[in-house]
C-alpha positions, -999 to +999 in steps of 0.1 A: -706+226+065-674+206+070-674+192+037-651+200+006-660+194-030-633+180-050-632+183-085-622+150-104-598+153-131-601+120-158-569+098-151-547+097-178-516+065-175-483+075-170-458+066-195-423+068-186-399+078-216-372+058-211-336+072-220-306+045-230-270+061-232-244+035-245-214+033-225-186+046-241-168+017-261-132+007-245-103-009-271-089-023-243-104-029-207-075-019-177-083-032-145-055-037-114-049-053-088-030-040-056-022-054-018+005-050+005+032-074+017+053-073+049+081-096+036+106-103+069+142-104+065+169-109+088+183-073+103+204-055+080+197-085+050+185-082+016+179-116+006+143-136+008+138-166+035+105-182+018+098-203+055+114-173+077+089-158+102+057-149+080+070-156+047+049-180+040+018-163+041+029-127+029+046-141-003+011-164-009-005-128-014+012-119-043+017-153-060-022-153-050-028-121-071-007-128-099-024-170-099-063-151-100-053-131-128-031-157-150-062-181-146-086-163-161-085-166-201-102-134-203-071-114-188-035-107-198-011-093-174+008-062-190+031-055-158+033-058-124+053-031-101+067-034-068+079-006-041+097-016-016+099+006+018+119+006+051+117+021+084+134+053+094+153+033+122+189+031+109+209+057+089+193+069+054+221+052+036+218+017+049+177+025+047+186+033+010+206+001+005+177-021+026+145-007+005+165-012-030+181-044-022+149-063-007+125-045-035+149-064-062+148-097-040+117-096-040+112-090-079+135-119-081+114-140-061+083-134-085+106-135-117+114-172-106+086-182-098+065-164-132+093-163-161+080-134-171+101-115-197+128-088-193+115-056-176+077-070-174+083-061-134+088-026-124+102-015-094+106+017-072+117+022-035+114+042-009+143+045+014+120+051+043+084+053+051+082+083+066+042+087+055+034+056+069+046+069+104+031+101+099+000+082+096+007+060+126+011+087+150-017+110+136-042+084+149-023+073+180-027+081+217+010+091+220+015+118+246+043+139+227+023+132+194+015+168+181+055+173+188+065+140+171+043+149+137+061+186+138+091+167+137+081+143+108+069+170+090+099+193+091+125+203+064+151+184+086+168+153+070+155+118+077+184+113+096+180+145+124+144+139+125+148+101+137+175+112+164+153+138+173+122+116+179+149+088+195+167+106+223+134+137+227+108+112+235+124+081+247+091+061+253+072+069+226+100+057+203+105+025+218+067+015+217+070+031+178+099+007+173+079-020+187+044-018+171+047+007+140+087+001+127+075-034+115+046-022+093+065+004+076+092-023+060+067-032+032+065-040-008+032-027-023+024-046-054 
């Protein structure tokens, strides 16, 4: 009573099987490299202070990225691309003018300093950086906030929506001016 018979069964060694599958064989390895720079011009300027405000540091990034890449003997760098955004403040038009004439100063900038061949740097714009708002406010404590995302997210032209946000919620936009305007005048690289 109380105890249990157990049958023995002969041990036998486990041998995995072991399975190799070959990665798949590349011609030509693609890797890249991103960041973001938050190059500061003078209001309403296009052209690139290396020693104004931040400069210094924000244009290291990218002469950073492109040094890591041309010293390895291993790479070879096919392109590079830059967008260049502003900030809704300001009419579209002068946005417009501000995102495409600071995105070329910048590509400039890097041209000068690389020598890299005609059309080796791409570039795009966006006028303004209406995402990068959106994003702002979505994790902000704003009190109007659910109102000021209904209005960036609205059919209404760039334009309307800023004046909206402007003269509806008075506070909100100056602390937006303040602390999220800077961070949406930007080149991604």
């Amino acid at each position: 009573e109380g105890n249990v018979l157990v049958d023995r069964f002969p041990l036998e060694p486990y041998i995995p099987e072991l399975i190799y599958i070959r990665p798949e064989a590349e011609r030509e390895k693609r890797r890249e490299l991103s960041g973001t720079a938050f190059i500061d011009f003078p209001v309403s300027q296009i052209v690139i202070y290396p020693t104004y405000r931040h400069n210094t540091i924000e244009l290291a990034k990218i002469t950073g990225t492109i040094d890591s890449v041309k010293g390895d003997k291993d790479v070879t760098i096919k392109s590079i691309s830059i967008k260049g955004y502003a900030s809704p403040e300001s009419p579209y038009s002068n946005n417009t003018r501000l995102a495409k004439g600071r995105t070329e100063a910048l590509k400039v900038y890097v041209e000068n300093m690389y020598h890299f061949g005609e059309g080796f740097i791409k570039t795009e714009y966006e006028p303004e950086d209406w995402a990068g708002l959106a994003r702002y406010v979505e994790t902000s404590t704003l009190a109007h906030k659910e109102d000021i995302l209904a209005t960036i997210h609205s059919d209404r032209d760039p334009d309307t929506k800023e004046w909206i946000i402007k003269s509806t919620w008075e506070d909100e936009y100056r602390f937006l001016l303040d602390n999220c305007y800077p961070a949406l005048r930007h080149s991604d690289y």
